[in-house]
SEZA-202631 format. One record per residue: x, y, z of N, C-alpha, C, O in turn; residue in one letter. Coordinates in pm, whole numbers. Example, Ala and Ser with C-alpha at 12.3 -4.5 7.8 and 13.67 -1.06 7.14 Angstrom:
<pts>
- neast_nnorth_nup_caeast_canorth_caup_ceast_cnorth_cup_oeast_onorth_oup_type
- 1319_-569_780_1230_-450_780_1320_-330_780_1424_-332_846_A $
- 1285_-225_708_1367_-106_714_1290_3_787_1341_114_804_S $
</pts>
This chain:
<pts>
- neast_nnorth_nup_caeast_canorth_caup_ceast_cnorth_cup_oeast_onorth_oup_type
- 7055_-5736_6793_7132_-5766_6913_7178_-5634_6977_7238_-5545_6917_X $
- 7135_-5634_7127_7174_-5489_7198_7329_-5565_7280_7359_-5680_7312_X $
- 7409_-5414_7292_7511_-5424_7377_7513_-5403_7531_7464_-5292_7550_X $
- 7544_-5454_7635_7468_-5460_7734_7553_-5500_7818_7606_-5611_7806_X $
- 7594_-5379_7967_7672_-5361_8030_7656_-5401_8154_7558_-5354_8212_X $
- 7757_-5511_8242_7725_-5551_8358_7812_-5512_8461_7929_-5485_8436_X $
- 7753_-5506_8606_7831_-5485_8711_7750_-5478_8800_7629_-5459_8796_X $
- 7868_-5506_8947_7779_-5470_9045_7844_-5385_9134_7967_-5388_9132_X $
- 7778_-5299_9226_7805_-5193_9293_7926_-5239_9462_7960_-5179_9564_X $
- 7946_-5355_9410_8042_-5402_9516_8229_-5375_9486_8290_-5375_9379_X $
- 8290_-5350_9653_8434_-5370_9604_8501_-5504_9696_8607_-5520_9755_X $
- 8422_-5560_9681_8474_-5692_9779_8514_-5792_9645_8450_-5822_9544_X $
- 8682_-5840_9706_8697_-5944_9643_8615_-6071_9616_8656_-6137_9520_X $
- 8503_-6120_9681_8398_-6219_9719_8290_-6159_9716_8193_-6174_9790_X $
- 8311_-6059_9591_8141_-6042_9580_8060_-6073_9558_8035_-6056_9439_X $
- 7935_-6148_9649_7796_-6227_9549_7732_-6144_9487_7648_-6188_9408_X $
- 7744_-6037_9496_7712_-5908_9405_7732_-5975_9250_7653_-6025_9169_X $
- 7862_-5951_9251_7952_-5972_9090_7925_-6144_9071_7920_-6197_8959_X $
- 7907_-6216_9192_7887_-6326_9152_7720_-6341_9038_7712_-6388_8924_X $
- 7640_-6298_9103_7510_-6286_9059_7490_-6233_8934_7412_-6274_8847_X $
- 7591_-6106_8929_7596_-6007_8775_7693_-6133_8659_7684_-6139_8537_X $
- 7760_-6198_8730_7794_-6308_8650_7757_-6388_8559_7799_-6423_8449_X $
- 7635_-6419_8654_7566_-6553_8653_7461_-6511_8540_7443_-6580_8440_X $
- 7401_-6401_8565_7296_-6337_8476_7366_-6317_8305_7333_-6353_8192_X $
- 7467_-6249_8359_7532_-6239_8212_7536_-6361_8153_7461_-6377_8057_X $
- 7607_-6453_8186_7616_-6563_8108_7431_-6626_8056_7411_-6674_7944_X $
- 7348_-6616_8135_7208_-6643_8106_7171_-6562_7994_7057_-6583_7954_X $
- 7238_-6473_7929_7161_-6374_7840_7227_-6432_7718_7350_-6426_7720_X $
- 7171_-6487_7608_7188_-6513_7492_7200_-6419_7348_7279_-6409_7255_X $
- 7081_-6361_7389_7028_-6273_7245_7084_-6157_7250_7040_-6097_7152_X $
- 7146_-6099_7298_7242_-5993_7316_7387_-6042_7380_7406_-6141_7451_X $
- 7489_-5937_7331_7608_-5893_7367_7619_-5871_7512_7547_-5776_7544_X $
- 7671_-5913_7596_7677_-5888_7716_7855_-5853_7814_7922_-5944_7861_X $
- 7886_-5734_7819_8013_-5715_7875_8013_-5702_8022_7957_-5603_8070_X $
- 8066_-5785_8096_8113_-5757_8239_8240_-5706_8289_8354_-5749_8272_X $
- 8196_-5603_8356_8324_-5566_8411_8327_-5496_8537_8242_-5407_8545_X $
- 8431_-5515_8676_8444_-5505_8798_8510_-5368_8784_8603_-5318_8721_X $
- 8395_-5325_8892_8401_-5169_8901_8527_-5146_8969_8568_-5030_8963_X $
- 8605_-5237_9038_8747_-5174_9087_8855_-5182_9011_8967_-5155_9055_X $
- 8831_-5219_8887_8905_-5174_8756_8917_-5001_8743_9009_-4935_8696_X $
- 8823_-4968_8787_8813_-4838_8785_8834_-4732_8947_8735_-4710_9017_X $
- 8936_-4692_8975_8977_-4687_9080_8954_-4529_9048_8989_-4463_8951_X $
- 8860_-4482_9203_8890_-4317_9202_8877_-4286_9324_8833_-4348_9421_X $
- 8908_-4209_9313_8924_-4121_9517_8807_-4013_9540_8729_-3935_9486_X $
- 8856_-4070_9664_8682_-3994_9752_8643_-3874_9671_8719_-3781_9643_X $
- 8504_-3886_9634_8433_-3722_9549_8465_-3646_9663_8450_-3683_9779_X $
- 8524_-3500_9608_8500_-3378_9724_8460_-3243_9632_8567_-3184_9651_X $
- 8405_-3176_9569_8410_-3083_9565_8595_-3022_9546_8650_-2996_9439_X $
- 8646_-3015_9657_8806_-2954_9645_8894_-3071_9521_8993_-3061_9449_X $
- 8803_-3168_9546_8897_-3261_9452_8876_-3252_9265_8935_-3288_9163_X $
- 8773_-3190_9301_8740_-3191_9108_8787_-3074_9101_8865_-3071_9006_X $
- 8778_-2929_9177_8845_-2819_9182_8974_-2851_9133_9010_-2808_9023_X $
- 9058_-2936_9216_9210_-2894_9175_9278_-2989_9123_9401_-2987_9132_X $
- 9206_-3101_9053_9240_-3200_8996_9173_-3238_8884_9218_-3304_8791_X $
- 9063_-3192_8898_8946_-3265_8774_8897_-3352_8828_8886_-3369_8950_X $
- 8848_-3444_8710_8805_-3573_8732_8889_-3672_8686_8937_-3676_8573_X $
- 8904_-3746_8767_9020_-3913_8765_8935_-3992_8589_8824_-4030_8552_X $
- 9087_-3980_8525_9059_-4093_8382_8978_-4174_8459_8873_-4109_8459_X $
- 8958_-4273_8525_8867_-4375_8509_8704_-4346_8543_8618_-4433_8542_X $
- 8691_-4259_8562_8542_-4175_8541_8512_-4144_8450_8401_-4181_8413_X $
- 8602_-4048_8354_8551_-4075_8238_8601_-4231_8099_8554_-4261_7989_X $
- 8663_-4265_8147_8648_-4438_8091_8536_-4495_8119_8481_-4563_8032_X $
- 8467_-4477_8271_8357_-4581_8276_8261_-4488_8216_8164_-4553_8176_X $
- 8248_-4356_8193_8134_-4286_8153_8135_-4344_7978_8039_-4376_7908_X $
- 8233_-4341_7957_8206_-4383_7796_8194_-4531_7741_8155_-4556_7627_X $
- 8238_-4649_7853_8179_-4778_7900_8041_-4775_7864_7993_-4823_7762_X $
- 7957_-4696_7988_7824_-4665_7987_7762_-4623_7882_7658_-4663_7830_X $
- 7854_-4516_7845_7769_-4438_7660_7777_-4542_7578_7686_-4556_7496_X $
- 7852_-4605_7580_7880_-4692_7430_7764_-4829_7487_7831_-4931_7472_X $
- 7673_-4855_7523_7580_-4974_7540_7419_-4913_7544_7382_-4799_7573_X $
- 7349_-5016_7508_7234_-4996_7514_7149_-5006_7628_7041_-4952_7651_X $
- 7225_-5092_7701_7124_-5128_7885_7247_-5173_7950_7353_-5206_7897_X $
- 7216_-5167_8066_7283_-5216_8198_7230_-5308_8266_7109_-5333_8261_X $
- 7335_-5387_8357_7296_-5491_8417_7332_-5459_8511_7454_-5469_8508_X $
- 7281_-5401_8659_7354_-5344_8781_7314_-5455_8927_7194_-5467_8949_X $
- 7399_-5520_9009_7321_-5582_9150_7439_-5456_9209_7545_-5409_9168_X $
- 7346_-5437_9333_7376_-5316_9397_7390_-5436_9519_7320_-5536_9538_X $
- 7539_-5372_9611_7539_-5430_9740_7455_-5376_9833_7382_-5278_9811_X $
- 7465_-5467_9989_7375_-5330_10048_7455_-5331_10228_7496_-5421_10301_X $
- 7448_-5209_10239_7586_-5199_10384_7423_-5119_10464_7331_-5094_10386_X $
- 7415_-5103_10533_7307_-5058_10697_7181_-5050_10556_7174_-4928_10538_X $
- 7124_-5088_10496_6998_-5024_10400_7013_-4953_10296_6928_-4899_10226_X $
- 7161_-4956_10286_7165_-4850_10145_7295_-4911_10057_7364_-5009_10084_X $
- 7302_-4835_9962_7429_-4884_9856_7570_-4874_9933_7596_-4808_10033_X $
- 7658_-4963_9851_7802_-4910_9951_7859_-4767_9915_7846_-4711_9807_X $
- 7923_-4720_10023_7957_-4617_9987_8095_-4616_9856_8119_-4515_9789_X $
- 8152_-4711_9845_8223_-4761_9708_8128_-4740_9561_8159_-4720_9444_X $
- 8001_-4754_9633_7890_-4742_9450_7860_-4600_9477_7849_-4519_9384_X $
- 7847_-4566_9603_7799_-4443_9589_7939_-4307_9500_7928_-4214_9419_X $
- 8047_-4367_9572_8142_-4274_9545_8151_-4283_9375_8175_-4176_9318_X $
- 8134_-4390_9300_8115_-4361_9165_8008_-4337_9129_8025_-4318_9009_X $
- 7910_-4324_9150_7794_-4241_9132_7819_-4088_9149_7787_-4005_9064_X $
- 7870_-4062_9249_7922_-3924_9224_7972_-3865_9201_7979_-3755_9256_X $
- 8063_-3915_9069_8180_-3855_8997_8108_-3848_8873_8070_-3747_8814_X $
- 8091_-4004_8831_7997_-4022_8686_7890_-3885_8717_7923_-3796_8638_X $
- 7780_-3842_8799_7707_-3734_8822_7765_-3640_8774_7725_-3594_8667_X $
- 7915_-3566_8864_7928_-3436_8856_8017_-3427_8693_8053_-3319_8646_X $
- 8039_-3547_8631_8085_-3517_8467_7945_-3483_8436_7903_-3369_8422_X $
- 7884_-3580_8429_7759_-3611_8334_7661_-3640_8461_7666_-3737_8536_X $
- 7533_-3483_8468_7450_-3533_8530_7352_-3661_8465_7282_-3733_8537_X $
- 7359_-3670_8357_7263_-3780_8273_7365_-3838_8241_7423_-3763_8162_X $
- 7422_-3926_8256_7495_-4006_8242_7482_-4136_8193_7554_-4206_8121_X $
- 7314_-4163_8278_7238_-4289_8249_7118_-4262_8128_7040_-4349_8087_X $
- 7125_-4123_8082_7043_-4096_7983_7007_-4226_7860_7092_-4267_7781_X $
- 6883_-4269_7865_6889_-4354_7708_6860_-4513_7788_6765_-4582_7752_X $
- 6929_-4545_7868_6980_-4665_7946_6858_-4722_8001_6775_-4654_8062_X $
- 6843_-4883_7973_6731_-4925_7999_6817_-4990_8096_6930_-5032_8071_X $
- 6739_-5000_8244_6808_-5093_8330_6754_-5249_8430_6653_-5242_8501_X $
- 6835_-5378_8420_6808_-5429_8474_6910_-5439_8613_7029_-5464_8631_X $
- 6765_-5397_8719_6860_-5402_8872_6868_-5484_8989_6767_-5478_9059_X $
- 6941_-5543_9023_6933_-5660_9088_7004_-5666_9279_7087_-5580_9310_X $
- 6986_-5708_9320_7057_-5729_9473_7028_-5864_9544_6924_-5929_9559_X $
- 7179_-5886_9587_7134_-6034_9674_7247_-5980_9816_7317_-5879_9812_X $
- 7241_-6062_9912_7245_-6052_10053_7286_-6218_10098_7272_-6321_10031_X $
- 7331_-6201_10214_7341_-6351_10289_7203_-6354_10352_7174_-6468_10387_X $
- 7136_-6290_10369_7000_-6304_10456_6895_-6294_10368_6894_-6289_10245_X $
- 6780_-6292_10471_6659_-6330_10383_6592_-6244_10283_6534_-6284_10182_X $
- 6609_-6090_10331_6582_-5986_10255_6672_-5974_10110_6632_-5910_10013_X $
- 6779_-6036_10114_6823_-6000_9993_6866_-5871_9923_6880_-5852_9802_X $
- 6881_-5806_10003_6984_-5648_9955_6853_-5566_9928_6873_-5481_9841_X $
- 6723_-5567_9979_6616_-5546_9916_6658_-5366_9957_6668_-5283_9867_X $
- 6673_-5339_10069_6683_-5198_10074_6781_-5111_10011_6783_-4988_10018_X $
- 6872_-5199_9943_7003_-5140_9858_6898_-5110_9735_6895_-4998_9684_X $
- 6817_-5212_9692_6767_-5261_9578_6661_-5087_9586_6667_-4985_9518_X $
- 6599_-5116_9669_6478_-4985_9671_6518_-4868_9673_6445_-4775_9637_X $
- 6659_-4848_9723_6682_-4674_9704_6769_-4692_9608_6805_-4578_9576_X $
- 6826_-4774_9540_6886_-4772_9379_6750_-4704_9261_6735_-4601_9194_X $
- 6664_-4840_9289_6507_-4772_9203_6472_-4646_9235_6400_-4600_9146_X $
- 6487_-4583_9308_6457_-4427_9339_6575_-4355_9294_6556_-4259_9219_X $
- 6692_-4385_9326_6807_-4289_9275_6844_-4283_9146_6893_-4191_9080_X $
- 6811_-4401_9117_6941_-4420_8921_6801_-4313_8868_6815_-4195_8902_X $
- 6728_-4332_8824_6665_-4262_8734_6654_-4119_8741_6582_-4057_8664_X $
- 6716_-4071_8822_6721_-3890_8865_6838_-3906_8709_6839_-3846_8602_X $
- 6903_-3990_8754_7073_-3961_8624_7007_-4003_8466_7080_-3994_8367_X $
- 6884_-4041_8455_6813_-4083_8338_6802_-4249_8273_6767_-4291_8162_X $
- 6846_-4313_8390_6817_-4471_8373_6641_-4475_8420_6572_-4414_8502_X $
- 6616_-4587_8314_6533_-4638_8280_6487_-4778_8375_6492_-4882_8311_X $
- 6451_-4789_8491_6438_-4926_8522_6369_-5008_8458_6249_-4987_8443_X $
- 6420_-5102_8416_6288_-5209_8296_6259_-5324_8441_6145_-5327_8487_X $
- 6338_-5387_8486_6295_-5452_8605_6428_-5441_8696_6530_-5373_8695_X $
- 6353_-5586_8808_6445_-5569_8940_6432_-5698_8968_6344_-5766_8916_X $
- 6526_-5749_9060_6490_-5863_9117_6579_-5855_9254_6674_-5778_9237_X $
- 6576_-5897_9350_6579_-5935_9518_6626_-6094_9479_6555_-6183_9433_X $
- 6758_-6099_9511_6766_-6267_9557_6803_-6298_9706_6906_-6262_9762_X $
- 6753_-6335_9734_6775_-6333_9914_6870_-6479_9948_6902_-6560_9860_X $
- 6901_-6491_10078_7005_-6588_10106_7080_-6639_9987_7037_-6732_9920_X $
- 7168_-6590_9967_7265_-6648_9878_7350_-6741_9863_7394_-6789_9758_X $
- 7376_-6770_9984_7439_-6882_10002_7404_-7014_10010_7465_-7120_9994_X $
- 7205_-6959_10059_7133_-7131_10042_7068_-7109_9917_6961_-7166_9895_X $
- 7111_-7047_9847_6987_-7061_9710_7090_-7048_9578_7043_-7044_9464_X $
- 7273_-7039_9607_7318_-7035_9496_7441_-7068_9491_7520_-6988_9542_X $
- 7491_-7187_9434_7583_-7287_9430_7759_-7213_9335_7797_-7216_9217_X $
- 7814_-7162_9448_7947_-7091_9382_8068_-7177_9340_8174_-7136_9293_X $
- 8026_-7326_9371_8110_-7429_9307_8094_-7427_9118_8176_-7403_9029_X $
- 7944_-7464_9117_7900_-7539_8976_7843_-7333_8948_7824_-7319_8827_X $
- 7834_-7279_8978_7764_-7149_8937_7622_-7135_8858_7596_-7098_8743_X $
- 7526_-7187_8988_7392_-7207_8938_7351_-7156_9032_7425_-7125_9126_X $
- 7202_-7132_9031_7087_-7119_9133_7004_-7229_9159_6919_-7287_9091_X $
- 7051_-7246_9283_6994_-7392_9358_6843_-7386_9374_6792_-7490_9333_X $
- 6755_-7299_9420_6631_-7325_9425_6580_-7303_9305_6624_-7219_9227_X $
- 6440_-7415_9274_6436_-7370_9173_6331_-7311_9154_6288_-7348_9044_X $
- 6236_-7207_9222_6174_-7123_9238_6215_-6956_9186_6142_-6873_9134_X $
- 6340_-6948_9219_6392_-6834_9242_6487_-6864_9092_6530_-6761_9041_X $
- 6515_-6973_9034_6536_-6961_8921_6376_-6939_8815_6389_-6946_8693_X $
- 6323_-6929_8838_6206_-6923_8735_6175_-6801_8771_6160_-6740_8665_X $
- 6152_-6715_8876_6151_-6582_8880_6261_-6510_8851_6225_-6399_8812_X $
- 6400_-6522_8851_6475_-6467_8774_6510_-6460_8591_6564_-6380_8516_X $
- 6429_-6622_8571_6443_-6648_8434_6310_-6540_8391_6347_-6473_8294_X $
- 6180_-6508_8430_6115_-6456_8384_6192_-6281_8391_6174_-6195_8304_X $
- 6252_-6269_8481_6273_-6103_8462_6363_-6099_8408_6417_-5988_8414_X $
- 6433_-6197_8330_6548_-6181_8251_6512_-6154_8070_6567_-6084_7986_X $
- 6379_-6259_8064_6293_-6312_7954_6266_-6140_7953_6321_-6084_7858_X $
- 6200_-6063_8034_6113_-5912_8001_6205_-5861_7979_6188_-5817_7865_X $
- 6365_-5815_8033_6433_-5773_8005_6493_-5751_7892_6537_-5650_7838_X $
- 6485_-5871_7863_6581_-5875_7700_6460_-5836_7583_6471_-5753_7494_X $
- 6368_-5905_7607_6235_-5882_7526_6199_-5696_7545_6118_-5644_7468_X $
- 6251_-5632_7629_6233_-5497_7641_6328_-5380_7554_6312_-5276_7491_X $
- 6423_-5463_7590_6544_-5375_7502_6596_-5436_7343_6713_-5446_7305_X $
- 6528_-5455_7301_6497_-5539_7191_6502_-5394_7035_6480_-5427_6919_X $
</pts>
Protein backbone atom coordinates (compact mmCIF):
# COMPACT_ATOMS: atom_id res chain seq x y z
CA UNK A 1 0.00 0.00 0.00
CA UNK A 2 1.46 3.49 -1.28
CA UNK A 3 0.77 6.84 0.54
CA UNK A 4 -0.72 9.19 -1.77
CA UNK A 5 -1.25 12.88 -1.71
CA UNK A 6 -4.24 14.89 -3.02
CA UNK A 7 -5.06 18.38 -4.09
CA UNK A 8 -5.98 20.72 -6.36
CA UNK A 9 -4.36 23.85 -7.56
CA UNK A 10 -7.53 25.92 -6.75
CA UNK A 11 -8.32 28.71 -3.97
CA UNK A 12 -11.95 28.96 -4.52
CA UNK A 13 -14.24 28.06 -1.84
CA UNK A 14 -16.42 26.01 -4.69
CA UNK A 15 -13.81 24.35 -6.12
CA UNK A 16 -14.70 21.60 -8.79
CA UNK A 17 -11.11 21.36 -8.78
CA UNK A 18 -11.09 19.93 -5.03
CA UNK A 19 -14.41 18.66 -5.83
CA UNK A 20 -12.97 16.18 -8.48
CA UNK A 21 -9.60 15.58 -6.28
CA UNK A 22 -12.32 14.44 -3.86
CA UNK A 23 -14.12 12.31 -5.73
CA UNK A 24 -10.98 10.44 -7.06
CA UNK A 25 -9.64 10.03 -3.67
CA UNK A 26 -12.41 8.38 -2.32
CA UNK A 27 -12.33 5.96 -5.69
CA UNK A 28 -8.85 4.77 -4.69
CA UNK A 29 -8.97 1.70 -2.53
CA UNK A 30 -5.59 -0.03 -2.57
CA UNK A 31 -3.70 2.72 -1.24
CA UNK A 32 -3.70 5.38 1.52
CA UNK A 33 -5.00 8.41 0.18
CA UNK A 34 -4.63 12.03 2.07
CA UNK A 35 -6.49 15.14 0.93
CA UNK A 36 -5.76 18.29 1.70
CA UNK A 37 -6.79 22.09 0.57
CA UNK A 38 -3.97 24.00 -0.44
CA UNK A 39 -5.36 27.16 1.43
CA UNK A 40 -4.53 25.45 4.56
CA UNK A 41 -1.36 26.55 3.56
CA UNK A 42 -1.34 30.24 3.27
CA UNK A 43 1.81 32.20 1.79
CA UNK A 44 2.44 35.56 0.29
CA UNK A 45 3.28 36.61 -3.04
CA UNK A 46 6.97 34.88 -4.08
CA UNK A 47 9.39 37.93 -4.57
CA UNK A 48 12.82 37.44 -4.52
CA UNK A 49 12.93 40.59 -1.68
CA UNK A 50 10.60 38.36 0.21
CA UNK A 51 12.74 35.22 0.77
CA UNK A 52 15.69 37.81 1.15
CA UNK A 53 14.30 39.32 4.26
CA UNK A 54 12.05 36.89 5.56
CA UNK A 55 12.82 33.44 4.34
CA UNK A 56 10.43 31.17 3.47
CA UNK A 57 6.77 31.15 5.17
CA UNK A 58 6.37 27.72 7.64
CA UNK A 59 3.72 26.57 5.41
CA UNK A 60 6.10 25.96 2.47
CA UNK A 61 8.05 24.09 4.18
CA UNK A 62 5.04 22.02 5.88
CA UNK A 63 3.67 21.37 2.47
CA UNK A 64 7.24 20.48 1.21
CA UNK A 65 7.46 17.73 3.79
CA UNK A 66 3.53 16.81 3.10
CA UNK A 67 4.98 16.11 -0.38
CA UNK A 68 8.30 14.26 0.90
CA UNK A 69 6.55 12.05 3.15
CA UNK A 70 4.18 10.23 0.10
CA UNK A 71 4.76 8.18 -2.64
CA UNK A 72 2.49 9.91 -5.56
CA UNK A 73 0.28 12.75 -5.92
CA UNK A 74 -3.03 13.38 -6.94
CA UNK A 75 -3.06 17.04 -8.49
CA UNK A 76 -6.45 18.73 -10.74
CA UNK A 77 -4.98 21.95 -11.69
CA UNK A 78 -7.54 24.94 -12.19
CA UNK A 79 -7.37 26.84 -15.27
CA UNK A 80 -7.76 31.00 -15.38
CA UNK A 81 -7.00 32.52 -19.46
CA UNK A 82 -5.04 28.82 -20.42
CA UNK A 83 -2.89 28.43 -17.67
CA UNK A 84 -2.72 27.44 -13.87
CA UNK A 85 -4.04 29.97 -11.26
CA UNK A 86 -1.80 32.20 -10.24
CA UNK A 87 -2.68 30.86 -6.45
CA UNK A 88 -0.94 27.27 -7.83
CA UNK A 89 1.50 29.07 -9.42
CA UNK A 90 2.51 31.16 -6.36
CA UNK A 91 3.08 27.78 -4.48
CA UNK A 92 4.95 26.37 -7.01
CA UNK A 93 7.28 28.99 -6.53
CA UNK A 94 8.18 28.86 -3.14
CA UNK A 95 8.09 24.89 -2.93
CA UNK A 96 10.84 25.60 -6.16
CA UNK A 97 13.01 28.18 -4.58
CA UNK A 98 13.30 25.69 -1.11
CA UNK A 99 13.56 22.64 -3.08
CA UNK A 100 14.21 22.87 -6.77
CA UNK A 101 13.21 18.96 -6.86
CA UNK A 102 10.79 19.02 -4.69
CA UNK A 103 8.69 16.62 -6.81
CA UNK A 104 11.77 14.37 -7.02
CA UNK A 105 10.67 10.46 -6.74
CA UNK A 106 6.80 11.49 -7.21
CA UNK A 107 4.75 9.58 -9.52
CA UNK A 108 1.90 11.82 -10.64
CA UNK A 109 -1.68 11.58 -11.35
CA UNK A 110 -2.92 14.97 -13.11
CA UNK A 111 -6.17 15.96 -13.62
CA UNK A 112 -8.39 19.25 -14.67
CA UNK A 113 -12.04 19.95 -15.06
CA UNK A 114 -13.74 23.32 -16.20
CA UNK A 115 -17.49 24.42 -16.62
CA UNK A 116 -16.96 24.14 -20.39
CA UNK A 117 -16.26 21.73 -22.84
CA UNK A 118 -12.51 21.75 -22.87
CA UNK A 119 -12.21 20.92 -19.41
CA UNK A 120 -9.17 22.87 -17.95
CA UNK A 121 -7.37 21.09 -20.83
CA UNK A 122 -4.86 24.03 -21.22
CA UNK A 123 -4.22 24.26 -17.39
CA UNK A 124 -3.89 20.44 -17.79
CA UNK A 125 -1.10 20.77 -20.79
CA UNK A 126 1.22 23.31 -19.34
CA UNK A 127 1.04 21.48 -15.83
CA UNK A 128 2.41 18.21 -18.03
CA UNK A 129 5.21 20.37 -19.28
CA UNK A 130 5.98 22.22 -16.03
CA UNK A 131 5.75 19.69 -12.95
CA UNK A 132 8.40 17.49 -14.26
CA UNK A 133 11.24 20.26 -14.60
CA UNK A 134 10.71 19.94 -10.32
CA UNK A 135 11.11 15.95 -10.90
CA UNK A 136 7.43 14.69 -10.96
CA UNK A 137 6.80 11.85 -12.78
CA UNK A 138 3.50 12.06 -14.83
CA UNK A 139 2.00 8.44 -14.78
CA UNK A 140 -1.31 9.86 -16.35
CA UNK A 141 -3.85 12.70 -16.91
CA UNK A 142 -7.25 13.11 -17.43
CA UNK A 143 -9.48 16.33 -18.86
CA UNK A 144 -13.03 16.24 -17.43
CA UNK A 145 -14.89 18.74 -19.30
CA UNK A 146 -18.36 20.37 -18.37
CA UNK A 147 -18.64 19.72 -14.93
CA UNK A 148 -21.56 20.61 -14.09
CA UNK A 149 -23.37 18.36 -16.81
CA UNK A 150 -21.28 15.36 -16.23
CA UNK A 151 -20.96 15.53 -12.30
CA UNK A 152 -23.57 15.37 -9.66
CA UNK A 153 -22.34 17.65 -6.39
CA UNK A 154 -25.51 16.56 -4.54
CA UNK A 155 -24.95 12.53 -4.45
CA UNK A 156 -20.96 13.10 -5.48
CA UNK A 157 -20.75 10.97 -8.57
CA UNK A 158 -20.00 11.25 -12.22
CA UNK A 159 -23.10 11.40 -14.16
CA UNK A 160 -22.00 10.32 -17.58
CA UNK A 161 -21.14 7.23 -17.82
CA UNK A 162 -18.57 7.37 -20.42
CA UNK A 163 -16.38 9.67 -18.70
CA UNK A 164 -16.72 7.45 -15.70
CA UNK A 165 -15.06 4.51 -17.45
CA UNK A 166 -12.33 6.69 -18.78
CA UNK A 167 -11.56 8.00 -15.52
CA UNK A 168 -11.98 4.53 -13.89
CA UNK A 169 -9.39 3.24 -16.40
CA UNK A 170 -6.74 6.05 -15.59
CA UNK A 171 -7.27 5.54 -12.12
CA UNK A 172 -6.93 1.46 -12.59
CA UNK A 173 -3.07 2.49 -14.45
CA UNK A 174 -2.45 4.71 -11.83
CA UNK A 175 -2.62 2.74 -8.90
CA UNK A 176 -1.39 -0.38 -10.83
CA UNK A 177 1.74 2.03 -11.57
CA UNK A 178 2.72 3.05 -8.24
CA UNK A 179 2.39 -0.21 -6.89
Amino acid sequence: MKNILAFSGSNSSTSINQKLVEFVASEIKEHEVKVINLTSYPMPMYSEDEEKNNSFPEMTIELKQEIFEVDALIISVNEHNGSWSAFFKNIIDWLSRLDRNFLEGKKVLLMSTAPGKRGGVGSLEYAKNVLPRFGAEIIESFSFPSFYDNFSTESNTVTDETLLLGLNEVLSTFAHQIK
